[in-house]
C-alpha positions as CSV (number, residue, x, y, z in Angstrom):
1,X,0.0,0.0,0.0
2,X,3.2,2.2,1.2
3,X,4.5,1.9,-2.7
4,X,0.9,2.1,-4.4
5,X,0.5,5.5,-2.6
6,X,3.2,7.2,-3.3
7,X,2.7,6.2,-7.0
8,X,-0.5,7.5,-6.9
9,X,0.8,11.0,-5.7
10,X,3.6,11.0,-8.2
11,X,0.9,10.2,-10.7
12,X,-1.0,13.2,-10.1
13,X,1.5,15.6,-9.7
14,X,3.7,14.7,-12.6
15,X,1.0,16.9,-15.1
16,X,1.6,19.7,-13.0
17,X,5.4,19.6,-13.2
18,X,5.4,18.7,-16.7
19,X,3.4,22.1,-17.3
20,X,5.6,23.7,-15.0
21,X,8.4,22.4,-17.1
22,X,7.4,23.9,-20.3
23,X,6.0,27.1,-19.1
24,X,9.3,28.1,-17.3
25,X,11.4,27.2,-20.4
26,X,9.1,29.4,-22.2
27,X,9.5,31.9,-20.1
28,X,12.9,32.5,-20.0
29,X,14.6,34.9,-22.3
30,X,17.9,36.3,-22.4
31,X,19.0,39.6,-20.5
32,X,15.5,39.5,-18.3
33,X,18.0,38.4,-15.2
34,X,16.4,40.1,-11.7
35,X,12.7,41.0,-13.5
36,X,9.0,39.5,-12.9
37,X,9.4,37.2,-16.0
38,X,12.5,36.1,-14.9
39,X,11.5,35.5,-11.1
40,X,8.2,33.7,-12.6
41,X,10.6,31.1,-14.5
42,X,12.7,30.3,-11.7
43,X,10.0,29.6,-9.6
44,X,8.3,27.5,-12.5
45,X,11.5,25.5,-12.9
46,X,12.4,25.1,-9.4
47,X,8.7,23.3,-8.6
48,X,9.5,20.8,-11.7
49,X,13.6,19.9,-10.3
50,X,11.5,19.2,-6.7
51,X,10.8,15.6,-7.9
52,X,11.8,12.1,-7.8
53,X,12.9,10.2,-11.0
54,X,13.5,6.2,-11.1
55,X,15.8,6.3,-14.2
56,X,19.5,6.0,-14.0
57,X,21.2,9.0,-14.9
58,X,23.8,8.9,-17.9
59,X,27.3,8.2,-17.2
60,X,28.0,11.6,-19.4
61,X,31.7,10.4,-19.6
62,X,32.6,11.2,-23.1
63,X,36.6,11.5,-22.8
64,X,39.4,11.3,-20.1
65,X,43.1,13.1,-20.2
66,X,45.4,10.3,-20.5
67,X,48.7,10.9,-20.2
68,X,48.8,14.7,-21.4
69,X,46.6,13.6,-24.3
70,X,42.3,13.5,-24.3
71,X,41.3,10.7,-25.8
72,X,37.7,9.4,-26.6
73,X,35.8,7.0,-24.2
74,X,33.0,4.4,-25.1
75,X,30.3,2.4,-22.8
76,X,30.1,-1.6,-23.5
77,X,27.9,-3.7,-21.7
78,X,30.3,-6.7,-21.3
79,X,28.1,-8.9,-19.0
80,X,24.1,-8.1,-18.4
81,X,22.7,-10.3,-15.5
82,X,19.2,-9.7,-14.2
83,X,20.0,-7.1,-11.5
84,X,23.2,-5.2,-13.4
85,X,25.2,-4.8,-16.1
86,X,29.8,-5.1,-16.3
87,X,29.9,-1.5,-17.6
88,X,33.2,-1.2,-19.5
89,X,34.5,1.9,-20.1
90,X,36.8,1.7,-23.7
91,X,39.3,4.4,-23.9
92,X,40.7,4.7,-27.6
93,X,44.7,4.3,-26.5
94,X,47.1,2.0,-27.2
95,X,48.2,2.4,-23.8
96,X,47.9,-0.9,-21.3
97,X,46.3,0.0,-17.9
98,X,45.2,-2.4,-14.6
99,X,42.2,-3.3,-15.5
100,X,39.6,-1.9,-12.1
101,X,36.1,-3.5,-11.2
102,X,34.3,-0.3,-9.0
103,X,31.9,-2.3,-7.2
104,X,29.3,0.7,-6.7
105,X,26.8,0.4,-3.9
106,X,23.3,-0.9,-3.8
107,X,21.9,1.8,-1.3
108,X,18.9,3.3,-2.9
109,X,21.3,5.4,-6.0
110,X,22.1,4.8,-9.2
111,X,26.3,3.8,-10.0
112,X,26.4,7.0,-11.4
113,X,26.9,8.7,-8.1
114,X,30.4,7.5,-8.5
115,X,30.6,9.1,-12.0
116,X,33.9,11.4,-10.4
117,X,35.3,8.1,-8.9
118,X,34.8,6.8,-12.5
119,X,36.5,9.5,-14.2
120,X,39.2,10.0,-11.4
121,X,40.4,6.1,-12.3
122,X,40.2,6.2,-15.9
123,X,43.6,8.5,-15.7
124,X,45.4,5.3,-15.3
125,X,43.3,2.4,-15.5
126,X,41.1,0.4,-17.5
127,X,37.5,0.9,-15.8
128,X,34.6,-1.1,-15.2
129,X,31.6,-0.8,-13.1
130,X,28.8,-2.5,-11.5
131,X,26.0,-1.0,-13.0
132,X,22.9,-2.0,-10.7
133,X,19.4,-2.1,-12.2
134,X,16.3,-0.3,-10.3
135,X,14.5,-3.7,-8.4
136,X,11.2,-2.7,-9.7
137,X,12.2,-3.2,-13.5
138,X,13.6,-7.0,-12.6
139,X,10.3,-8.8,-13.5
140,X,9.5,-11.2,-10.9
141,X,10.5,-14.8,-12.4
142,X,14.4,-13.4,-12.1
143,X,14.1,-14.8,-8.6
144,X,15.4,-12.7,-6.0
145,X,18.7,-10.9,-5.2
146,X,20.5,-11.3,-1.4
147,X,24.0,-10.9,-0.4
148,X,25.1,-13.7,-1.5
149,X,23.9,-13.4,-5.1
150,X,25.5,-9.6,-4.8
151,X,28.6,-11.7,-3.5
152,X,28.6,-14.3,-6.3
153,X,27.8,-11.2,-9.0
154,X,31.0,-9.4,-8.1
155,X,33.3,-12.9,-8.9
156,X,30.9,-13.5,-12.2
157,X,31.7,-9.9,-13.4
158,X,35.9,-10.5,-12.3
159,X,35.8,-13.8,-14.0
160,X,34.2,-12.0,-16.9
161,X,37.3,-9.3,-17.0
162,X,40.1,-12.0,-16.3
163,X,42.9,-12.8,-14.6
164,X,44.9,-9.5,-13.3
165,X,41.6,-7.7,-12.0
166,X,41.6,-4.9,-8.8
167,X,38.5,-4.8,-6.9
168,X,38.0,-1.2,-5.5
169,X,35.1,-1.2,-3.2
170,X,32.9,2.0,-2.3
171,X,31.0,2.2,1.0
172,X,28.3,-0.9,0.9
173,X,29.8,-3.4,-0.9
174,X,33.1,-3.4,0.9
175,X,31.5,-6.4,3.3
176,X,31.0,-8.4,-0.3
177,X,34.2,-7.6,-2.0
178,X,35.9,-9.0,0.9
179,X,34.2,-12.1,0.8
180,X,34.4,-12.6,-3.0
181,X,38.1,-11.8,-2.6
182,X,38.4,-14.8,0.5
183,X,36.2,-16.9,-1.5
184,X,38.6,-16.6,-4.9
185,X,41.7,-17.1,-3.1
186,X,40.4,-20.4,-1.1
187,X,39.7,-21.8,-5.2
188,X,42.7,-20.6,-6.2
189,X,40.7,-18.6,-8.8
190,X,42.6,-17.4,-11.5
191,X,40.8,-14.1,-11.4
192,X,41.2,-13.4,-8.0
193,X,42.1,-9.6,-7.8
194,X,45.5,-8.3,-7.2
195,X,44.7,-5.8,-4.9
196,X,41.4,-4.7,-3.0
197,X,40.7,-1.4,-1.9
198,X,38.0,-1.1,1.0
199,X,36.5,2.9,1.1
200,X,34.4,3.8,3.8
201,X,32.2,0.5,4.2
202,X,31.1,-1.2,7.0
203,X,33.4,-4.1,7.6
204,X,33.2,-4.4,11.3
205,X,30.0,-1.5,12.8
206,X,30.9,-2.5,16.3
207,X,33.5,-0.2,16.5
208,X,32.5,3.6,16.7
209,X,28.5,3.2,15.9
210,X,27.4,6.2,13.9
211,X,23.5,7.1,13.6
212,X,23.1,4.8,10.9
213,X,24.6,1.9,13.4
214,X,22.3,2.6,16.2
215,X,19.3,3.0,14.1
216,X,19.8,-0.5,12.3
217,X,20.4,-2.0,15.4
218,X,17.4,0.0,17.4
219,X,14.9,-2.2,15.9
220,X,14.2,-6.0,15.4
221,X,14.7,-7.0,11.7
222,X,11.2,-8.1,11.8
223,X,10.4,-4.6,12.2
224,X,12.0,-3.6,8.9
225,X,10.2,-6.2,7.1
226,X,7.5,-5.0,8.3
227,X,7.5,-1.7,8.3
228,X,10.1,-0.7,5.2
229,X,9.7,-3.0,2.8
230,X,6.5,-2.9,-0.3
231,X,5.5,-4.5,-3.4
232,X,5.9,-2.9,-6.8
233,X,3.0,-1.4,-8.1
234,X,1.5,-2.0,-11.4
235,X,2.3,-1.5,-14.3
236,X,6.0,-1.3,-13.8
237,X,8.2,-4.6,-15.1
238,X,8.8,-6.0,-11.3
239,X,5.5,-5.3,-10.6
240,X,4.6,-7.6,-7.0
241,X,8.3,-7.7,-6.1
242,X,8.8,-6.6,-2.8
243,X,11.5,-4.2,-2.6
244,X,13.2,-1.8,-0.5
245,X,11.6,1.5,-2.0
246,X,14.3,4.1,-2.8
247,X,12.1,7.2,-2.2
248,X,12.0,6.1,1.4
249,X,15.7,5.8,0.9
250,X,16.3,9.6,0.0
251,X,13.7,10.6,2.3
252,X,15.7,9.2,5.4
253,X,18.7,10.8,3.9
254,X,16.8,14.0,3.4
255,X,15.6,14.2,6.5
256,X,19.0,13.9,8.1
257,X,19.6,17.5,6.7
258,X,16.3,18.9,5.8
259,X,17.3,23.0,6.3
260,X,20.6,22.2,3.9
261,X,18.4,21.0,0.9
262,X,16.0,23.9,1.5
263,X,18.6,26.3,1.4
264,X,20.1,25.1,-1.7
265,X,16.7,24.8,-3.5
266,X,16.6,28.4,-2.5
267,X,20.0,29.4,-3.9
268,X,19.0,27.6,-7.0
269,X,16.2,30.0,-7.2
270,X,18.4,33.0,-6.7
271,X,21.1,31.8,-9.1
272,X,18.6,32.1,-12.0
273,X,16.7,35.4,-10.9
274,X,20.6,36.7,-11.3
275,X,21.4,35.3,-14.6
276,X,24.1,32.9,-12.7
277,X,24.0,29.8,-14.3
278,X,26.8,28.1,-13.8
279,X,26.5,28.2,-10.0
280,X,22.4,26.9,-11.0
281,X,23.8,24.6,-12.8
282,X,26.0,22.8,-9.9
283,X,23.0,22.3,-8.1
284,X,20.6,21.5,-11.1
285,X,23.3,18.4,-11.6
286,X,23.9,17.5,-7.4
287,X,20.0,17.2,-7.3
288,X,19.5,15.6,-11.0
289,X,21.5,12.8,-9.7
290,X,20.8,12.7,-5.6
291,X,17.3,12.2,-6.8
292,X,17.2,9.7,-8.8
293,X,16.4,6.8,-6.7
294,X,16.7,3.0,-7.3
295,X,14.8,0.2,-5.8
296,X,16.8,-2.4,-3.7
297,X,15.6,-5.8,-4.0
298,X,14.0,-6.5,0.0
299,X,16.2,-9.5,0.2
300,X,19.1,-7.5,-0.4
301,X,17.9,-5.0,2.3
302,X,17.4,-7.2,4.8
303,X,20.1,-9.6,4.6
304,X,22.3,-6.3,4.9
305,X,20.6,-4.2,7.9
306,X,20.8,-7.9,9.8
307,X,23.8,-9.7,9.0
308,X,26.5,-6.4,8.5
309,X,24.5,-4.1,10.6
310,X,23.1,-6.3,13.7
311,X,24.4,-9.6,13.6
312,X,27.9,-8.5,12.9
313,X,28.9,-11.9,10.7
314,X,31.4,-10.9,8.5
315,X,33.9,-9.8,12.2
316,X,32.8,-12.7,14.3
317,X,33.6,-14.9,11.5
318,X,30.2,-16.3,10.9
319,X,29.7,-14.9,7.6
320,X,28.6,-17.2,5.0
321,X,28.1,-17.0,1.2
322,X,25.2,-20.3,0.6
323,X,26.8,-23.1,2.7
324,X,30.1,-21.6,2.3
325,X,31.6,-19.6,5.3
326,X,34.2,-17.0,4.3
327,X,37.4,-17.0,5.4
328,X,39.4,-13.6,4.9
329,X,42.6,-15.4,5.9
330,X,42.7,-17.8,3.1
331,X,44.0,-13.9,0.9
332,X,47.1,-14.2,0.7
333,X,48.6,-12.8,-2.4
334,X,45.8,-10.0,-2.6
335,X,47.4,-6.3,-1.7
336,X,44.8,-4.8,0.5
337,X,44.1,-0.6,0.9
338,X,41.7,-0.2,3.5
339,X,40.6,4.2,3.4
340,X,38.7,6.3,5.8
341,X,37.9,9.7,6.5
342,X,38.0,11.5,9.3
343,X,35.1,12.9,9.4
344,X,32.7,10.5,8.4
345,X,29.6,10.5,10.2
346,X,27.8,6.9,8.3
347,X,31.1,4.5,8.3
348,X,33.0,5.5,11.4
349,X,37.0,5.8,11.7
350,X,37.8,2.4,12.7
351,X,35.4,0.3,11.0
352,X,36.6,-0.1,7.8
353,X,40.7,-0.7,8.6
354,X,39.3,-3.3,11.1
355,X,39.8,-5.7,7.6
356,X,43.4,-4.9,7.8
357,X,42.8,-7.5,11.4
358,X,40.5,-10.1,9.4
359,X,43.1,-10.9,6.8
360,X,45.8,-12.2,8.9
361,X,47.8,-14.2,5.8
362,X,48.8,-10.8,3.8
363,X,51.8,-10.1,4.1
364,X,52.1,-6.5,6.0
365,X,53.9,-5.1,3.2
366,X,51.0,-5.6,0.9
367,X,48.8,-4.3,3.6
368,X,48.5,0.3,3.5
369,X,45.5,1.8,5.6
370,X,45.1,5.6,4.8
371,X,42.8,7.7,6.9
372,X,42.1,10.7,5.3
373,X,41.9,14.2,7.1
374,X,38.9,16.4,7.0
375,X,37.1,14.7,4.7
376,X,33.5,13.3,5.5
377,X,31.7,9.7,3.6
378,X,31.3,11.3,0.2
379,X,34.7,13.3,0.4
380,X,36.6,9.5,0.5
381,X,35.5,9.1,-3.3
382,X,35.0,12.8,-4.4
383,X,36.0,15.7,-4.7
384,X,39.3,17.8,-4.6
385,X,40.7,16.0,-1.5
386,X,39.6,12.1,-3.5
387,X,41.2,13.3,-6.3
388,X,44.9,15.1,-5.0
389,X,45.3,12.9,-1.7
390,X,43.2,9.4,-1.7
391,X,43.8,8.3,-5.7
392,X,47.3,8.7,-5.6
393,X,47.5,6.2,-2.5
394,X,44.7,4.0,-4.2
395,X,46.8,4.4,-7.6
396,X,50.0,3.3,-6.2
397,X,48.3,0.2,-4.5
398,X,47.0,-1.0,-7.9
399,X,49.9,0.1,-10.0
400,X,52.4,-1.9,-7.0
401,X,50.6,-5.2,-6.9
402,X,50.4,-4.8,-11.0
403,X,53.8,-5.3,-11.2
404,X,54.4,-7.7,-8.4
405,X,52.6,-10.5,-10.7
């Protein structure tokens, strides 16, 4: 009913912002900046950005610098499974880079919120993605989606790259990278990655709980089934699958900061009344992508909130993957980064180097932690201290273990 409602509302009020749309673009007019026409515009276009969208935004990463040189750069679906695509991305040079798996989260956003990680990588490597689908277009006979398929996805997508792989984990997934990593190395998989770099996720959450800790852990996971998890509307392809909805998703995240997203909605208004549109523009693009939500799959969800969040398996060395129970110190010839920031207020200092402890057969010079000064979650894989401090350490981890082989 929870889903079914707010379709209903989006229903009704996409008309309105549709009308809004076009009215503001017609509207606006060059040279008008601070009048009534103007003011009437922003207003108009400010009401249609104040919405929700399920589609994943484009990648919009047309060419990198490599080298001193700008060369062109091309998507390729190498592997499509049911619940996301191994997004290549071709560079057109004859230059020979690691090749990188960026397993992106599953938290309620698109992979594109790592487009900067993206291009930040493509510098010096050869990049590909985990491009997660929205739940509610996986039509219900696909079965459903846990953390162990996540888990067994990642090693399908390395074996589909090939022997001399890095993993680099963002945030969420670091808990399944690990494991796919422990799992390879105990088959002596030939595609076992090189090196695995662990940013910001949630390896051990006993140590330091943040908010997000205390909330997964305030409730019974019965509660969350309960309570946070709905079935797909109709007529949408997953329609009856019961997901995680990612509107509720971005609303908890909104709601952490309410006054913040006001004021920039605000400043977005201003920015046009003035005729200043590339500062409109750097919001227009935060919010085109921060609200563009994607569905988890509810078994995905739940397995996470109780065995990373409450349950604590992957630490206490209960973790299992099927009948399987991962070992971390069967990695042995696996270099291991392991970065945090300082300020991070959703994966606390501590939680993610506590993997550093878990893999007790690397040997400790294959083993770097960097923690990361002044920088909060989203500062570990963006922005000017991701890209002059943290990639050059994540860079020479890669580039190290590259050679080593």
């Amino acid at each position: 009913m929870l889903y079914r409602a707010y379709q209903t509302q989006a229903d009704m009020l996409s008309p309105l912002r549709l009308t809004a749309q076009f009215m503001g673009a017609a509207l606006w007019s060059a040279g008008s900046e601070r009048s009534a026409v103007r003011r009437m515009a922003a207003q108009l276009e400010v009401f249609s950005r104040m919405r929700i969208t399920h589609s994943r935004p484009a990648w919009d990463i047309k060419t990198v610098v490599v080298e001193g040189q700008e060369v062109a750069v091309h998507e390729e679906p190498v592997l499509v499974a049911p619940f996301g695509t191994l997004l290549h991305f071709r560079k057109e040079t004859g230059t020979m880079h690691p090749p990188v798996l960026l397993a992106a989260p599953l938290s309620g956003h698109f992979a594109t919120l790592l487009r900067e990680t993206v291009r930040t990588l493509l510098r010096d490597h050869d990049v590909y993605v985990t491009d997660w689908h929205n739940a509610r277009d996986v039509p219900v006979w696909q079965g459903g989606f846990g953390l162990d398929e996540y888990t067994l996805q990642l090693i399908s997508f390395m074996e589909a790259i090939g022997p001399g792989v890095h993993l680099v984990a963002v945030c969420q997934p670091c808990v399944a990278a690990l494991a796919a990593t422990a799992l390879m190395a105990e088959d002596d998989n030939p595609a076992a990655p090189r090196s695995l770099t662990l940013m910001a996720g949630p390896v051990d959450c006993r140590i330091n709980p943040t908010g997000v800790n205390t909330l997964a852990t305030s409730k019974p996971i019965e509660w969350f089934k309960r309570n946070l998890i709905s079935r797909v509307p109709w007529p949408h392809a997953g329609a009856t699958r019961r997901v995680y909805p990612g509107f509720l998703q971005l609303s908890a995240f909104m709601s952490m900061n309410p006054a913040r997203h006001k004021e920039q909605f605000k400043k977005l208004f201003e920015h046009l009344v003035e005729g200043e549109i590339d500062k409109a523009d750097t919001i227009r693009n935060f919010y085109d992508e921060y609200l563009a939500v994607n569905d988890l799959p509810a078994e995905f969800y739940l397995e996470t909130v109780e065995r990373v969040f409450q349950t604590y398996d992957l630490p206490r060395g209960e973790l299992t993957v099927g009948t399987r129970r991962v070992n971390p110190a069967a990695i042995r010839r696996t270099a291991l980064l392991t970065v945090e920031g300082e300020r991070d207020d959703i994966c606390a200092v501590g939680q993610t180097v506590a993997a550093q402890d878990l893999c007790t057969n690397i040997r400790p010079y294959l083993k770097v932690h960097h923690l990361q000064a002044g920088v909060g979650h989203y500062g570990v894989f963006s922005g000017s201290k991701w890209n002059a401090q943290i990639y050059p350490r994540v860079r020479e981890t890669i580039h190290a273990a590259a050679e080593l082989h």
